[in-house]
C-alpha positions in Angstrom: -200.7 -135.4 119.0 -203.6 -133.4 120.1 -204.0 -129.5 119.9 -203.0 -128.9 123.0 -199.4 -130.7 123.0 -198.7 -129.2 120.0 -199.2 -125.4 121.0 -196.8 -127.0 124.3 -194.3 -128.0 122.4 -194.6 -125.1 120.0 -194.2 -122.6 123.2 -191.2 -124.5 124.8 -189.5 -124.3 121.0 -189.9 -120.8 120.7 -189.0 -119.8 124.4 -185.8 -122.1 123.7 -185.2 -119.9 120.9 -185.9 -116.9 121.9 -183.5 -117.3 125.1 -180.6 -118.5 122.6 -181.2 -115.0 121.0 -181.2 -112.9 124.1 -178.4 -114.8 125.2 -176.3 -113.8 122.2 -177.9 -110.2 121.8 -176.8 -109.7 125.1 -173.2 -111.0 124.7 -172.9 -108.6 121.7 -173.7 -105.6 123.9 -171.2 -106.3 126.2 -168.7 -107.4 123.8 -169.2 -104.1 121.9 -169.1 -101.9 125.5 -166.0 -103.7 126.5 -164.6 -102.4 122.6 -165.7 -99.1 123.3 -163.7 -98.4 126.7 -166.2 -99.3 129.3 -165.3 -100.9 132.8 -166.2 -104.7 132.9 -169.2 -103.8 135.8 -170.4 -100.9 133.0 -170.2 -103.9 129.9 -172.0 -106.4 132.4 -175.2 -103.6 132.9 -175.9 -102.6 129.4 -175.7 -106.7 128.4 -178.1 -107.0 131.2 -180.4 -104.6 130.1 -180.0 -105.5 126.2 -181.0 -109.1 127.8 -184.1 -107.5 129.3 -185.1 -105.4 126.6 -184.5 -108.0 123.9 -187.0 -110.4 126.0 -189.2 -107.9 126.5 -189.8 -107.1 123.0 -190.0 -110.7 121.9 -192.8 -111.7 124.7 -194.8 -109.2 123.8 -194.8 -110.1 120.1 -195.3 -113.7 121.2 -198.1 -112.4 122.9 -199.7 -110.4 120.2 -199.4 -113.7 117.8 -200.5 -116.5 120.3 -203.7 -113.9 120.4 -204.4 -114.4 116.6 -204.0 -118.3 116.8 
């Protein structure tokens, strides 16, 4: 396997990974502003943006390590 395939299958790993962790940060956020009295539409907006800021982060420490390899 050369260099190349490898950092590949490295990426598709860790975005598979890192959407499984969104995914369930997300879920916790709504799950957590459904238990606190929220409206469903409220619960669905702040998983949303739990989803988006959980990606965010994680890209852009992706980003700063794939610059050190």
């Amino acid at each position: 396997m050369n260099p190349s395939m490898l950092r590949l299958a490295l990426l598709c790993l860790f975005l598979g990974v890192d959407s499984l962790f969104c995914a369930l940060v997300a879920g916790v956020t709504g799950l957590l502003a459904r238990h606190s009295g929220a409206s469903p539409a409220a619960a669905i907006l702040r998983a949303g943006a739990a989803f988006v800021g959980a990606a965010t982060l994680s890209m852009a420490v992706s980003a700063f390590l794939a610059s050190g390899l």
